[in-house]
C-alpha positions in Angstrom: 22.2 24.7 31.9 19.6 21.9 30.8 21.5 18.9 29.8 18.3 18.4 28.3 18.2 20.2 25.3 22.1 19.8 24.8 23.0 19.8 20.9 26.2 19.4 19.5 28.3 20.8 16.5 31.3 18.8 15.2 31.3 17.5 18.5 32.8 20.3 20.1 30.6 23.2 20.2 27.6 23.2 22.6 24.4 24.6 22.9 20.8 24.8 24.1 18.6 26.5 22.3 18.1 27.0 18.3 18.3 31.1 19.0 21.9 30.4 21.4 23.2 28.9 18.0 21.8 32.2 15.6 23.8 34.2 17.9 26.9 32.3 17.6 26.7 32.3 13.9 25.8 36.0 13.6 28.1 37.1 16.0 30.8 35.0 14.7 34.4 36.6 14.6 37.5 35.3 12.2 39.1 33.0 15.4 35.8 31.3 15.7 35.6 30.8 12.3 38.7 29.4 11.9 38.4 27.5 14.9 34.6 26.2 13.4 36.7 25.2 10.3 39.4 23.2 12.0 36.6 21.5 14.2 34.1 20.4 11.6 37.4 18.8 9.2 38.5 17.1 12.7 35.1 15.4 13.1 34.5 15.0 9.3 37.8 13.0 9.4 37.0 11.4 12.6 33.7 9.8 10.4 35.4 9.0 7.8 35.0 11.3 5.3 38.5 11.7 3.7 40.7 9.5 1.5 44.4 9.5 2.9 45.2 11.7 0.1 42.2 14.1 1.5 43.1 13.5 4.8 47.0 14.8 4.2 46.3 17.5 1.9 43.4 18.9 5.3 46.1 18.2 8.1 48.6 20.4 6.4 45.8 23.0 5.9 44.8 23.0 9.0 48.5 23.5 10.3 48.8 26.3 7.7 46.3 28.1 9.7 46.8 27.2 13.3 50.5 27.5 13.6 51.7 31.3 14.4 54.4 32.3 11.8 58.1 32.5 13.2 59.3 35.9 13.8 60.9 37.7 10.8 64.6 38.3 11.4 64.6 42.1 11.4 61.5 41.6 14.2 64.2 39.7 16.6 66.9 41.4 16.1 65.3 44.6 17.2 63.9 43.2 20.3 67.8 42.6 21.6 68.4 46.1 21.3 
């Protein structure tokens, strides 16, 4: 990989060249979406961008969406079985 030519999104996601970056974007599925989401509020809030009222209301958002949803009860209950 040239180092080179190295650009950066929301300082996480890397890439070289302007057509690597169209097929990221084209081929982009719901996870990466959600994970491009997540990223670019992270770095916006890492500039600055928020309030503290912004910036609470965006961390629970972001938890909202990352964090897996417990099991419902009748879900467990069968796996003992």
């Amino acid at each position: 990989m040239n180092q080179e030519n190295l650009n950066e999104l929301f300082g996480t996601i890397k890439y070289n060249e302007p057509h690597e970056l169209n097929k990221f974007i084209d081929d982009m599925s719901t996870d990466q979406a959600i994970f491009c989401l997540v990223h670019s509020v992270r770095h916006a809030h890492k500039l600055g961008i928020f309030n503290m009222e912004e910036s609470e209301v965006v961390s629970k958002a972001i938890r909202v969406i990352t964090t897996p949803k417990p099991l419902d009860k009748k879900e467990t209950e069968g796996d003992s079985e």
